[in-house]
C-alpha positions in Angstrom: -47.5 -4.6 39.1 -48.5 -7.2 37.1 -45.8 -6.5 34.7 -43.7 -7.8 37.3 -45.7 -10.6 38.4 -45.6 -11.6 34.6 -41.8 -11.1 34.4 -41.0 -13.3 37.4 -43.4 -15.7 36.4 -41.4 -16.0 32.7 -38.2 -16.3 34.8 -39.4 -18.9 36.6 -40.4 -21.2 33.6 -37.4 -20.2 32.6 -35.0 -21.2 35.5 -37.4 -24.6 35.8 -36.5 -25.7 32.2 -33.2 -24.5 32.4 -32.5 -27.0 35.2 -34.1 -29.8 34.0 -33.6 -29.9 30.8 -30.3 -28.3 30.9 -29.6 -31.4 32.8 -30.9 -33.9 30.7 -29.8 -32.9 27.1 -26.7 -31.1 28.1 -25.1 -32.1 31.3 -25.5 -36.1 31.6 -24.4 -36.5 28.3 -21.2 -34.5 29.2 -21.0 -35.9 32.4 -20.1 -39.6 30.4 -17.4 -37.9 28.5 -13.7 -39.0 29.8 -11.9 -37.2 27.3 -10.1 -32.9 27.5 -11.3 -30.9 30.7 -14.2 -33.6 31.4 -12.1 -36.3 32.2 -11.1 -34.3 35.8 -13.9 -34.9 38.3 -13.7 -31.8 40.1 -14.5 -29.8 36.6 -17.2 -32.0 36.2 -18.5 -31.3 39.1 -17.9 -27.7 39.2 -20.2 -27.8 35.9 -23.0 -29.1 37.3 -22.8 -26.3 40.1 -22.6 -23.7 38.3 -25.5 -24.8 36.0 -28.0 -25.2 38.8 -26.5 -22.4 40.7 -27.8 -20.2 37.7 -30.7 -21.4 37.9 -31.1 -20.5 41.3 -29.8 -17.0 40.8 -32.8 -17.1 38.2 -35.1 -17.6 40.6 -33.6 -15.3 42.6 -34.0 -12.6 40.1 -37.6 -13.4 40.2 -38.2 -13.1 43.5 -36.5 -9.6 43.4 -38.2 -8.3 40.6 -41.8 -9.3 43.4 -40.4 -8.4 46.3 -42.5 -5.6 48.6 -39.9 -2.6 48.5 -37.3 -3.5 46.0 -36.2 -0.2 44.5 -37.5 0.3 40.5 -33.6 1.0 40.0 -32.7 -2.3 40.8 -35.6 -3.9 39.0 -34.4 -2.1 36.7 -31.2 -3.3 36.1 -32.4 -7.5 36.4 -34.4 -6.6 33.3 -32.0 -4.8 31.5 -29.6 -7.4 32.3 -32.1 -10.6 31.6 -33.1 -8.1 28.0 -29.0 -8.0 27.0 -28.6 -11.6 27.6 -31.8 -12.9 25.5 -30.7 -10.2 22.5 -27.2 -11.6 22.8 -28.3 -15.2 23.3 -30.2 -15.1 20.0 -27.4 -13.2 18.0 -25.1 -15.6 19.2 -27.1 -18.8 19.1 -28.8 -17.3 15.6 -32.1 -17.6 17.3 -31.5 -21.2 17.3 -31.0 -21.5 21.5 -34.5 -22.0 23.1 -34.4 -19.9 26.1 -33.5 -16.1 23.8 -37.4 -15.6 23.8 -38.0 -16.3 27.3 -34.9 -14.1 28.8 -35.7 -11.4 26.7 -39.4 -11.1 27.5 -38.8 -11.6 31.1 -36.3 -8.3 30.8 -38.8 -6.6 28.8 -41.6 -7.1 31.5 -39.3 -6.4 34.1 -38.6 -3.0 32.9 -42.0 -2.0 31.9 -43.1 -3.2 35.2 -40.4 -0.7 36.9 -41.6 2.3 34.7 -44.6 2.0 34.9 
């Protein structure tokens, strides 16, 4: 169990710095940008949504991976999911994308936790 405490606790942390400072380094500086796609307001805005809507869904990940009666199948498949997109994150960022170490060990715990 405490594989899974320690796996939602990761994606947590991670959701938390994903929205703040995703929202700080990344989106206001897009957000001043008049130019291609972010000159149209509504795609601005549907950028910002669907940042912090991920990192809802992160949290919501971590609530499932806690939550009294969630079948191991399911926890499961959040930590192979969360484990495949921190491996791809640091192939495709060459390890240089903050957040690979953090997905990936919050898959990794997640799947221990449901094994074990």
């Amino acid at each position: 169990m405490i594989w899974l405490w320690l796996s939602a606790a990761f994606m947590v942390t991670t959701a938390i710095v994903h929205g703040v400072l995703g929202e700080r380094r990344l989106i206001q500086p897009l957000m001043t940008l008049d130019q291609g796609v972010m000159g149209v307001d509504l795609a601005r805005k549907v950028f910002r949504l669907a940042w912090h809507a991920l990192s809802l869904l992160m949290l919501v990940s971590a609530a499932s991976v806690v939550w009294p009666g969630t079948p191991h199948r399911l926890i499961l498949l959040i930590g192979a999911a969360w484990t495949a997109t921190g491996l791809f994150d640091a192939a495709y960022t060459r390890g240089k994308h903050i957040g690979w170490p953090f997905l990936t060990a919050s898959g990794i715990f997640a799947v221990i936790g449901a094994l074990t």
